[in-house]
N, C-alpha and C positions, 0 to 999 in steps of 0.2 A: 809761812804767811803770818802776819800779825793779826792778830783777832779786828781790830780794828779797820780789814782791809775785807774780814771772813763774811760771805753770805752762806749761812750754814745750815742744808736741807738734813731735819733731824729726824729720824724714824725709833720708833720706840718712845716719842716723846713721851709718853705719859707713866712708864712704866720705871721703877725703884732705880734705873741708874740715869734712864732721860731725864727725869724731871732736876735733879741736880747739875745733869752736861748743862741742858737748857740756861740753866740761870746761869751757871759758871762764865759759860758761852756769852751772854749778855751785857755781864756783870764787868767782863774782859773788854765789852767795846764790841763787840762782831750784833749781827740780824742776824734770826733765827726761824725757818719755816718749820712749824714744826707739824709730822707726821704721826699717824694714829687710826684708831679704829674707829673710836669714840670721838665724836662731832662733842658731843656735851662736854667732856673731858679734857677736849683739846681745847675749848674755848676757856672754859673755867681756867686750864692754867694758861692760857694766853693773857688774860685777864691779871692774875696772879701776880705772873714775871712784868706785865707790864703795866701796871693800872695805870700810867696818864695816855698810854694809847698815840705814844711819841711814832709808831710805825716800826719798831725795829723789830718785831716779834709777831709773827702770823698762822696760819695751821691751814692743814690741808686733810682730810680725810683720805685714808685709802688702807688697804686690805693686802701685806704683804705675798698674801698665799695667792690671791686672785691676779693672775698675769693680767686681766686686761685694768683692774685697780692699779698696779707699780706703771703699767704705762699714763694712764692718766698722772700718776705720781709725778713722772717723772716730766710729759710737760708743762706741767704746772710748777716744777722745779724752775724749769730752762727759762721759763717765761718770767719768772721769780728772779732771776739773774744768779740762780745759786753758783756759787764757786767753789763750794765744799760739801761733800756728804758727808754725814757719819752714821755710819749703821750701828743704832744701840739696840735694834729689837732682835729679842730674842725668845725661847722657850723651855723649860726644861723637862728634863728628863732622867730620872732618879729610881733605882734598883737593882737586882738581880739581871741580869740580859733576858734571861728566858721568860721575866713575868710582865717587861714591858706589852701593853697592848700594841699590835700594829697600828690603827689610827694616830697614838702616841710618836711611833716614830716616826711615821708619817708627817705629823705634824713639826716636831722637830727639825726635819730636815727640810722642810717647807718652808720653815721660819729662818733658821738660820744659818743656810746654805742657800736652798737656791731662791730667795727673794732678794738677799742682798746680791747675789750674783746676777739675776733678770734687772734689778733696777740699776745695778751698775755699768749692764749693757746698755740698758733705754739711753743713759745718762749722757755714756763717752761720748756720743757725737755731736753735744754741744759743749760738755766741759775741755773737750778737746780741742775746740773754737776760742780757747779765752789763754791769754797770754800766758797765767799760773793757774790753776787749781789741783784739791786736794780733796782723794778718797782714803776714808782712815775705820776700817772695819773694827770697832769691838769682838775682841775675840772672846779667848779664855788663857791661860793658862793650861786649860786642859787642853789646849788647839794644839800642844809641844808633850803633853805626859798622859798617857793613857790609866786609869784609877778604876777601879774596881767600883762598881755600881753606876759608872757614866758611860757606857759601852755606847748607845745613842747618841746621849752628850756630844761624847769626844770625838766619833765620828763628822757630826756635824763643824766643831770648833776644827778640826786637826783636816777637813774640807776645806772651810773657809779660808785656815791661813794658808792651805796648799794653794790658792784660787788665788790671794790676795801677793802671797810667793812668785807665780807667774804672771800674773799682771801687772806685778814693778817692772818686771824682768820685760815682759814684752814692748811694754812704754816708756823702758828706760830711755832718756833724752828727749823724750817730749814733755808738753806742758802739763801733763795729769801725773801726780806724784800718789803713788798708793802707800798704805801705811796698814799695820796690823799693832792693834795693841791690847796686849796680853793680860786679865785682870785677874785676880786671885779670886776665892770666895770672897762673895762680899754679901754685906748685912740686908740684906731684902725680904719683901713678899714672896722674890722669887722661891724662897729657902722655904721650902715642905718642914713638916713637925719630923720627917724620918733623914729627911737633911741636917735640920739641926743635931739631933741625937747624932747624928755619924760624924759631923764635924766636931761635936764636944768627944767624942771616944777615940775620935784620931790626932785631937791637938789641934786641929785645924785653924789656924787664923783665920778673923772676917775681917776686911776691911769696910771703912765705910763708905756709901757712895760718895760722900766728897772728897772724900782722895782716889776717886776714881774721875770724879768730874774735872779735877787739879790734871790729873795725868792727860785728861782727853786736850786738855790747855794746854798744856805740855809739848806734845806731839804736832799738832796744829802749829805750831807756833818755831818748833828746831825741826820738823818734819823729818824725825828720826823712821825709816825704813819701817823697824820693827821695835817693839818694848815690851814686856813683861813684868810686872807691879810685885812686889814684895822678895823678901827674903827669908826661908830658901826656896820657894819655890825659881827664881831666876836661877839657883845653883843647879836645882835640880833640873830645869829644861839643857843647860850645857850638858851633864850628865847623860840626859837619858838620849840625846842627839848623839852623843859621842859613845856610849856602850849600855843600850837601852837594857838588854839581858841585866847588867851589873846592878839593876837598880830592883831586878822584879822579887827578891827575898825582901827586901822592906814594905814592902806592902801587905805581909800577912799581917798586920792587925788592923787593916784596912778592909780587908776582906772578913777577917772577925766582924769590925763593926758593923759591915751590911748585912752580915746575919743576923743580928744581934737589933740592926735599926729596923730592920725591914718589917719587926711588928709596929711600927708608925706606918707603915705603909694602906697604902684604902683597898680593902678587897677586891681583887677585880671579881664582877661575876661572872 
C-alpha cells in the first residue's frame, strides 16, 4: 500500500521509536491516529507533527494492558477509517532471568504480546471489511535469537512474531496482509544505563530510530511478509533458524557482559 493511500492506527505513539514512525508516516503522505497513554503527550505531539492542524494526524488515548481500553481502542480505530496498524509499543526487560521481578514480566508480556494480539483481534473484523489493509507488528530481532539477559524480552518478541507467523498464514488470500519487522538495538530511552554498558562490551550496534522509522515505510509500502534491520544480525537470525545449537559458544562474552553490566542494574528490594 502506498503511504498516500495509509490510514495508520499508531500505538506506542509517543515512545523513542513512535514518535519518528509517526512523522516518517506523515511525511510520506499517509493520516496517522495516533495511540498512547498520555492524553497531554499525544496531543503535544499531534501538535508538533502537525501544526497547521490540516486533519491528517489525530490521537486516541488508551491503555494497552487494560482489555476494555484496546477495545475502546480499536472502535475508535474502525470509526477512524484505519486501514493500517502498526504496533510500536513496547516494554523492556533487561537482566539475569532469575532477578527479573514478576510484575516486570508481567508487564512485558502484557505489553508486547498480548495487547498487540487483543487489539489485533478487536480490529480484524473491520480491517477485514476493506478491500486492502495492513497489520505490520514491530518486533525485534531478538523475536528470531535468543541473548542472554533478554530471557522476558525474547519471550515476548519470539510470541509475537510466532502470532504474527500464524496470522499471515491463516489470512493468507484475504484482504488483511500481516507483516513483522525485525529491528536491532536501537538508540532509545528505552536503553537502561545496564543496557548501554552491555551493548558497548558486546560490540553491539544501535541503530537510530530513523532508520527504523525508514524501514517501517518500507514494509508498508513493498509489504514484505517479514524483515529484520541490520547486519549481522539478519545472518545471524538464518543461522540460528537453521542450527540454533551451532550458534550458542559465541555468546559467552555476552554472558560475560551481563555479569559484568548487571552492577547498572537498580536493586530490587
Amino acid at each position: 500500500m502506498k503511504a498516500g493511500e495509509a490510514r495508520v492506527l499508531l500505538t506506542g505513539a509517543t515512545g523513542g521509536i513512535g514518535r519518528p514512525v509517526a512523522a516518517r508516516l506523515l511525511q510520506a503522505g499517509a493520516r496517522v491516529l495516533l495511540a498512547g497513554r498520555s492524553p497531554a503527550r499525544l496531543a503535544a505531539l499531534a501538535r508538533d507533527l502537525e501544526p497547521t492542524q490540516a486533519g491528517r494526524c489525530d490521537w486516541h488515548e488508551a491503555d494497552l494492558v487494560e482489555p476494555a481500553s484496546i477495545e475502546t481502542l480499536a472502535r475508535a480505530g474502525a470509526q477512524w477509517r484505519c486501514n493500517v496498524v502498526v504496533h510500536a509499543a513496547g516494554a523492556p526487560a533487561f537482566g539475569p532471568a532469575g532477578s527479573i521481578p514478576v510484575p516486570a514480566i508481567q508487564r512485558v508480556l502484557d505489553t508486547n504480546l498480548l495487547g498487540p494480539m487483543l487489539l489485533t483481534q478487536a480490529m480484524l473484523p473491520h480491517l477485514a471489511r476493506l478491500a486492502r489493509s495492513q497489520v505490520i507488528f514491530i518486533g525485534s530481532v531478538l523475536g528470531a535469537i535468543g541473548l542472554p539477559g533478554y530471557a522476558a524480552y525474547c519471550a515476548s518478541k519470539f510470541g509475537l512474531r510466532g502470532y504474527a507467523q500464524s496470522l499471515r498464514r491463516e489470512l493468507g488470500g484475504g484482504p488483511v496482509r500481516v507483516q513483522y519487522l525485525g529491528p536491532r538495538s536501537t538508540r532509545t530511552a528505552f536503553n537502561a544505563a545496564a543496557v548501554e554498558a552491555y551493548n558497548r562490551a558486546t560490540g553491539t550496534a544501535m541503530d537510530d530510530p530513523a532508520r527504523v522509522a525508514d524501514e517501517v515505510l518500507r514494509v508498508l509500502e513493498d509489504e514484505a511478509a517479514e524483515r529484520f534491520v541490520g547486519f549481522p544480525e539478519r545472518l545471524g537470525v538464518r543461522l540460528n533458524g537453521a542450527v540454533p545449537g551451532w550458534l550458542d559458544r559465541s555468546f559467552a562474552p555476552h554472558r560475560r557482559a551481563l555479569a559484568d553490566s548487571s552492577a547498572h542494574l537498580p536493586q530490587q528490594g
